[in-house]
Each structure stands twice: as structure tokens, then as C-alpha cells.
Backbone as CSV, one residue per row, in Angstrom:
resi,resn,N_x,N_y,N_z,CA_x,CA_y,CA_z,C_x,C_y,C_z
1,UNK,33.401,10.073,136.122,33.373,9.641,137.495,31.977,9.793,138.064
2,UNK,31.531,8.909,138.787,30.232,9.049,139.367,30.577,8.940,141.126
3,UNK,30.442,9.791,141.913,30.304,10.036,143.492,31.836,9.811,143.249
4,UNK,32.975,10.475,142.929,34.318,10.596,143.238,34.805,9.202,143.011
5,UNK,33.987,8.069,141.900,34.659,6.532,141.658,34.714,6.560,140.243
6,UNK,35.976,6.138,139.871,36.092,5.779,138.442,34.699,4.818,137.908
7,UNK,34.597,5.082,136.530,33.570,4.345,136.038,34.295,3.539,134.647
8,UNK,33.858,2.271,134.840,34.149,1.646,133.547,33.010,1.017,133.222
9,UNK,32.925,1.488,131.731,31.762,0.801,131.234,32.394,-0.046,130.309
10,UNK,31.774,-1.453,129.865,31.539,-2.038,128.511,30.687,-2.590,127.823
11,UNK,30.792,-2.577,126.909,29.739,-2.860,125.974,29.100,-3.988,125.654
12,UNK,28.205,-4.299,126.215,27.767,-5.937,126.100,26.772,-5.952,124.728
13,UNK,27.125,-5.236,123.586,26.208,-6.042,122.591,26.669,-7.105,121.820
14,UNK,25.670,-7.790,121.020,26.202,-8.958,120.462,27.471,-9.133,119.926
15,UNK,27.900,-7.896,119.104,28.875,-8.177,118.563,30.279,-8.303,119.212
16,UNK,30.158,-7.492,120.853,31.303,-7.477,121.451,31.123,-8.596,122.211
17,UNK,29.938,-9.441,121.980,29.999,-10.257,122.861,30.268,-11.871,121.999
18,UNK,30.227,-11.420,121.215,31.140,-12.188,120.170,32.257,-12.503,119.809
19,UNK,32.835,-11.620,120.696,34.354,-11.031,120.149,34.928,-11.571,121.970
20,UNK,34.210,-12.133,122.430,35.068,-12.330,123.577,34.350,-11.557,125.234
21,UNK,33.700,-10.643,124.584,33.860,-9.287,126.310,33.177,-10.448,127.457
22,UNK,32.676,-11.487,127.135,32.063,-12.338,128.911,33.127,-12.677,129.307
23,UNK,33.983,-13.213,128.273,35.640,-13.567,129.590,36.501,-11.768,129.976
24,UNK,36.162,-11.198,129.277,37.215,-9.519,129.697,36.069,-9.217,130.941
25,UNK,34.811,-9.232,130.817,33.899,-8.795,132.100,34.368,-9.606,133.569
26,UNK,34.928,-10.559,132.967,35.132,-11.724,134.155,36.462,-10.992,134.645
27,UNK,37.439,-11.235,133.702,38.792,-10.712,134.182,38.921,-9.048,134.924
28,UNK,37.918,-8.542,134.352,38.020,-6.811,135.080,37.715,-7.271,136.487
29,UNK,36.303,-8.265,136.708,35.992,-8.615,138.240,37.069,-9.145,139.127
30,UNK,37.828,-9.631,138.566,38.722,-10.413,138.849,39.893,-9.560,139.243
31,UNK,40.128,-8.553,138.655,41.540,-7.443,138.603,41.039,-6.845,139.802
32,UNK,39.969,-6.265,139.747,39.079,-5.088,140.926,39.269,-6.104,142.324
33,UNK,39.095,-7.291,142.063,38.821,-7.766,143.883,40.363,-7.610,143.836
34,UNK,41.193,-8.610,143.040,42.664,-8.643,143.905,43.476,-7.561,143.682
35,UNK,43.008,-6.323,143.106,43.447,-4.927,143.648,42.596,-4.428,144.882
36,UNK,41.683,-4.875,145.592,41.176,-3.707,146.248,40.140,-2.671,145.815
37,UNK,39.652,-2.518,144.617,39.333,-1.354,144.302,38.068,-1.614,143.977
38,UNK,36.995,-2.149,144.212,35.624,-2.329,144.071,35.077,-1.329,145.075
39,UNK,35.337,-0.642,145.815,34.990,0.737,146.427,35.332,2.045,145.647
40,UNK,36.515,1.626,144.453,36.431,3.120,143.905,36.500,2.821,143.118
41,UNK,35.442,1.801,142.399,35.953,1.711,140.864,33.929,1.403,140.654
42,UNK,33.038,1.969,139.948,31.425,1.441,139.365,31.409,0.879,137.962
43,UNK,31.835,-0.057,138.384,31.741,-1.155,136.709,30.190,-1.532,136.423
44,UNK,30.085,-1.252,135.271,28.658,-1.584,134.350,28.595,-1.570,132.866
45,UNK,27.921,-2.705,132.644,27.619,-2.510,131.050,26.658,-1.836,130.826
46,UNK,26.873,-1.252,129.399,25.955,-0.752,128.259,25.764,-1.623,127.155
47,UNK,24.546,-1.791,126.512,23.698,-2.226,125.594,25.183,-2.524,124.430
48,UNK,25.115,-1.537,123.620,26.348,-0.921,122.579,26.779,0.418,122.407
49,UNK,28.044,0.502,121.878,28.703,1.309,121.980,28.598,1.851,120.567
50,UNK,27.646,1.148,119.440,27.911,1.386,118.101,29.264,1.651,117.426
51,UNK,30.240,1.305,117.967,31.110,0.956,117.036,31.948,-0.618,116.895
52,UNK,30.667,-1.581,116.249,30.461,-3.033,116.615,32.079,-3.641,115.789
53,UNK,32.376,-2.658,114.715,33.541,-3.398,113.849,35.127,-3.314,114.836
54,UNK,34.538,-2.324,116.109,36.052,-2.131,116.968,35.927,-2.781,118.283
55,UNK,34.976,-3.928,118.378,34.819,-4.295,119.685,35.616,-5.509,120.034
56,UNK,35.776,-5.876,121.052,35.217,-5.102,122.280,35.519,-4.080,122.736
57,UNK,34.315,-3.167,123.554,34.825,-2.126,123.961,34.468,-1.587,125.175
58,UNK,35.565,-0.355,125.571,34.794,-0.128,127.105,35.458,1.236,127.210
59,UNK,34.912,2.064,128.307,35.391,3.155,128.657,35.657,3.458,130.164
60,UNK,36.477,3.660,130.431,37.300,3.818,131.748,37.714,5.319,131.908
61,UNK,36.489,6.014,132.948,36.165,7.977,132.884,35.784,8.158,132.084
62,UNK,36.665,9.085,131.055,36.284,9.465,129.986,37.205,8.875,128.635
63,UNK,38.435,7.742,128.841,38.619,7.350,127.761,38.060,6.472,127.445
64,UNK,37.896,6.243,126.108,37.639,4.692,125.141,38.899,4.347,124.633
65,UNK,38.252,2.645,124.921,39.761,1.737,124.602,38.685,0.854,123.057
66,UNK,39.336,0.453,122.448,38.571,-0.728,121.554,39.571,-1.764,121.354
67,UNK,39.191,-2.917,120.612,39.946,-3.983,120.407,40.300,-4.424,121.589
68,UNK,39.622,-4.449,122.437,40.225,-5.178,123.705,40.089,-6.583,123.900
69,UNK,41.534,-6.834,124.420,41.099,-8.254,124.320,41.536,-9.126,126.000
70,UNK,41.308,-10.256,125.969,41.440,-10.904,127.234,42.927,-10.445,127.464
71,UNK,43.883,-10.629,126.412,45.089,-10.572,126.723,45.689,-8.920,126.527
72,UNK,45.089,-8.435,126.892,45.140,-6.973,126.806,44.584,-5.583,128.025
73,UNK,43.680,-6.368,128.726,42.901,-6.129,129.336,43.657,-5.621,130.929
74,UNK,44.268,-6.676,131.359,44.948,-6.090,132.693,46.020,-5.107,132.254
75,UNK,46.677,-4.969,131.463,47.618,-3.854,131.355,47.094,-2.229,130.985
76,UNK,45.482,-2.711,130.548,44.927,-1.107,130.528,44.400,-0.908,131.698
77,UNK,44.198,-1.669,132.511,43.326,-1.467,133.895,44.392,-1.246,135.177
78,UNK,45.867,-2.027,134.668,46.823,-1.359,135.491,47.392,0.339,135.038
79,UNK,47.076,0.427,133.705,47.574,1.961,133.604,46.621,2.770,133.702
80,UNK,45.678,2.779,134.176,44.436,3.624,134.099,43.809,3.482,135.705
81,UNK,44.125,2.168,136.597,43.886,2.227,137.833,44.689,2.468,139.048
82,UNK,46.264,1.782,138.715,46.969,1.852,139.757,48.041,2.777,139.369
């Protein structure tokens, strides 16, 4: 958590960005406005996460998720946000 707001990071290197993460970056923006929660939520990418064979990936606090995928994506952000 950074200033009392959840933090999600993901991993924008090539390989996760290969694997899909510009449409999951889109859809997290997308989850955060029509929840409300862009006041308590600091979304940002990182470079890589070095573990390129499990991407995409991201971390939300202190867990890591991998294999994430577009169609996967709102149901970790509903159990981890709301």
C-alpha cells in the first residue's frame, strides 16, 4: 500500500506484452472508473517482473497473480477490491 491506497502493479515487458497485458491495462482502467476506486486504488507499471514464461503479470499489495488474462482479470480485481 502506498499513502493507505492499494497498489497494483503490472508488468509491461515485452513478453507480457505479448501475451496480451495492453488490453488487461485497459480493462483494470476500465474496472477502477466504473467501481469508483481510482482514489484508493495507485495503478502503475513496471518494466518486468522476470518471470516472462508466467505472464502476464501483476501484483495487487502484496499478492502476485500470473497468467492473467483479459478474461480473468475482473474476477481478481473483484476479489481483491470489492
Amino acid at each position: 500500500m502506498s499513502n493507505g491506497r492499494v497498489e497494483i502493479v503490472i508488468c509491461l515487458g515485452s513478453s507480457c506484452f505479448a501475451r496480451g497485458n495492453k488490453n488487461i491495462v485497459q480493462e483494470i482502467k476500465k474496472f477502477l472508473e466504473e467501481n469508483n476506486l481510482m482514489h484508493k486504488v495507485t495503478f502503475r507499471g513496471k518494466h518486468c517482473f522476470g518471470k516472462c514464461e508466467n505472464g502476464p503479470s501483476l501484483t495487487i499489495g502484496e499478492k502476485k497473480f500470473e497468467l492473467v488474462t483479459l478474461g480473468s482479470i475482473r474476477e481478481v480485481l473483484e476479489n481483491e477490491l470489492l
